[in-house]
C-alpha positions, 0 to 999 in steps of 0.5 A: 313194433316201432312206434308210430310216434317214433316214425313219424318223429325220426323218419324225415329228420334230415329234411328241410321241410318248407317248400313255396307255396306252403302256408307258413308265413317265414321259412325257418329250417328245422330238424327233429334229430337235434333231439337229445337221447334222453329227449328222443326217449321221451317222445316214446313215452306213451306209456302201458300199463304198471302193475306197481301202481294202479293197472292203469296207470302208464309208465315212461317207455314201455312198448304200446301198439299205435295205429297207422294215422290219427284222426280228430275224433268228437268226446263228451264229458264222462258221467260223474260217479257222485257216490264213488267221488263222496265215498273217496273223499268224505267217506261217506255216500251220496245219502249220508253226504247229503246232511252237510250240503248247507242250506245257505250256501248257493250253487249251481245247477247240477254242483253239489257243496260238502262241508265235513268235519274239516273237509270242504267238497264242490262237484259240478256234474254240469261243469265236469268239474272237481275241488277238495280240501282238507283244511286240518292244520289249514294244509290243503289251503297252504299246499293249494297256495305252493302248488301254483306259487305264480299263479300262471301254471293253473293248467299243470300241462306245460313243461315249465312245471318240471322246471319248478319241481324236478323231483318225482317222489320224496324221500320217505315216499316214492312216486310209485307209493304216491300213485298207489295212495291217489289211484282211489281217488283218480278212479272215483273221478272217472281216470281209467287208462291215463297217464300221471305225472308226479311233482315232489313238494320239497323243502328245497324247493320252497327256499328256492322260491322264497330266496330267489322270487320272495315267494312267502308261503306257510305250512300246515299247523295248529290254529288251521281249519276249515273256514265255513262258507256256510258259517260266513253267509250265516253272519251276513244274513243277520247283518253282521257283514264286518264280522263275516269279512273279518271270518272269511279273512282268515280263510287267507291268513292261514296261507301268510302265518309264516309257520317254517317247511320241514321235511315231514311236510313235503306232498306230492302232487300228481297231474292226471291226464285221460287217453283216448285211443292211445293218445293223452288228451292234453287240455287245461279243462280235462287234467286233474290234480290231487295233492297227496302228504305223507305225513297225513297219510291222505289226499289233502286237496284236489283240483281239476277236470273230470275225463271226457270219453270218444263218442266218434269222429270226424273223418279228419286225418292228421296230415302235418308232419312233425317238422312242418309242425315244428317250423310253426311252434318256432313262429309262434314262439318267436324263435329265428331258428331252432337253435333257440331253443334247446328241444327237450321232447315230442309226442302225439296229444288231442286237445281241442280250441278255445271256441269249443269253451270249457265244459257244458257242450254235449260234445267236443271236437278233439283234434290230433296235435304235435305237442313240443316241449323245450327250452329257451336258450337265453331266457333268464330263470324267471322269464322261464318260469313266470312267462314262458310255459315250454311247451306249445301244441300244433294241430295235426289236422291243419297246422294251426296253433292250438292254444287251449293249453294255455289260454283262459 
């Protein structure tokens, strides 16, 4: 069976779409069959099940059924799994994990803090919420500091991330052998039907950042490790407030400690994102990252949102096709056409808006949305890469920007 996404993406390919009287503010002529072979296959990359790595796990190009028409549905967050988040994490269960919560570290309501041996564990069932590190040799410090060296892609959706980090898998570890080593940890944070998009680490690709942005970074190595909240807290409770600065320092000195990359350092990190009803929920407060190294055979950090799940709908139906959704992205990108951008891929995604805020609401509102991933023409390396993310959502429903994405 064809695609819907495929249809709904090709079908009108040669027509101009923007009649009087629509509510797009400049006309601009737009056409998805500029869309490169190997971009027109990515739009079919709604992905089935592999039995490599993880039942669950969807792969690029494989056939799934569609329904006819999409309609923006109500989610809420999933219910945490604190024991199977201790036991995938800390190894541990709820009743061990419990004699390292210290006392005289404060936290929220409903968020549970974990120091163990070198690991350093935050879940907020409230929040949705999840972070981990193994502080061995400092590695989840140092690998946290190089996942998101400008600080400007902290959502990990956006299409300049691949721009960054082209390769998929390592040398001595593939991106199939990277999903199978995270799937424990993505299902004890509730992924169930999901997609999972991997991001080698290289050596490569941190000398590039170094030479080309004077990005300093540091491996992991001896003299790392945990840097205790609790410890800190502890010294300024008895006034020694200059000696737990001077501790907590260190916490970001293990990041500037200039120790050389090797090859046997490379990670992968892999970006999870939920499907509900076919599509990815594509949204900065729903995807989770996890960091996996080879060379420690394990997780070393952990970033990111626990999946929400469809409790209804709306009754709002997806009406704006995907060019009228393209002359929009084109407005709010500030091309003058679409000869500006060279239009590397389209596809169906949910997210939802701002106003509907991170997390802590009973329930959302999720609306269907055109998502475009691209290219500026002329734009420089480091405008792609610092200001522009490559990718922009239009809501399906009323063809309005949707910019969660990106926004805080």
């Amino acid at each position: 069976m064809k695609k819907r996404i495929v249809s709904l993406l090709l079908s009108a390919a040669t027509g101009c779409l923007l009649a009087s009287g629509c509510r797009f503010q400049k006309e601009i002529k737009v056409s998805l069959s500029d869309l490169t072979s190997e971009a027109a296959t990515e739009a079919e990359n709604l992905r089935e099940p592999s039995t490599e790595a993880g039942g669950d796990i969807r792969e690029k190009g494989e056939e799934r059924n569609m329904s006819t028409t999409y309609a923006a549905i109500t989610i809420k967050n999933r219910d945490v799994d604190l024991d199977a988040i201790t036991e995938a994490f800390l190894s541990l269960s709820t009743e061990e994990a419990a004699a390292f919560r210290p006392d005289n570290v404060g936290v929220s309501k409903g968020t549970y803090y974990y120091e163990y041996q070198e690991c350093e564990l935050t879940v907020s069932t409230d929040a949705s919420y999840i972070e981990f590190y193994d502080e061995t040799d400092g590695a989840g410090s140092c690998y946290a500091a190089v996942i998101d060296p400008f600080g400007s892609m902290t959502e990990f959706l956006c299409s300049n991330l691949r721009r960054l980090y082209p390769e998929e898998g390592l040398e001595n570890c593939s991106r199939e052998e990277a999903l199978l080593m995270c799937q424990p940890y993505a299902e004890a944070c509730g992924f169930s039907d999901y997609l999972a998009d991997t991001y080698a680490i290289t050596t490569d690709v941190l000398d590039y950042l170094e030479s080309t942005f004077g990005f300093q970074s540091s491996a992991p190595g001896a003299g790392g490790g945990l840097i205790r909240r609790s410890e800190r807290n502890r010294l300024e409770s008895e006034g020694k407030t200059d000696e737990a600065n001077a501790y907590w320092q260190k916490r970001h000195e293990v990041t500037r400690r200039g120790i050389p990359w090797t090859k046997d350092k490379e990670a992968i990190f892999v970006v999870y994102r939920e499907i509900i009803d076919g599509l990815p929920l594509d949204n900065r407060f729903e995807s989770l990252v996890l960091l996996y190294v080879p060379a420690y055979g394990q997780v070393m950090y952990a970033n990111g949102y626990f999946p929400s799940e469809k409790i209804g709908e709306t009754g709002a139906e997806a009406t704006v096709t995907a060019e009228e959704a393209l002359a929009e992205a084109l407005l709010y990108i500030g091309a003058e056409s679409q000869k500006d951008i060279e239009l590397k891929g389209a596809s169906l995604v949910y997210s939802y808006r701002p106003n509907q805020g991170m997390a802590g609401l009973e329930s959302r509102i999720a609306d269907p949305c055109w998502r475009f991933d691209y290219v500026l023409i002329k734009a420089d390396e480091m405008m792609l890469l610092l200001a522009d993310k490559g990718t922009v959502l239009v809501d399906a429903v009323d063809g309005r920007i949707s910019s969660l994405l990106f926004e805080n």
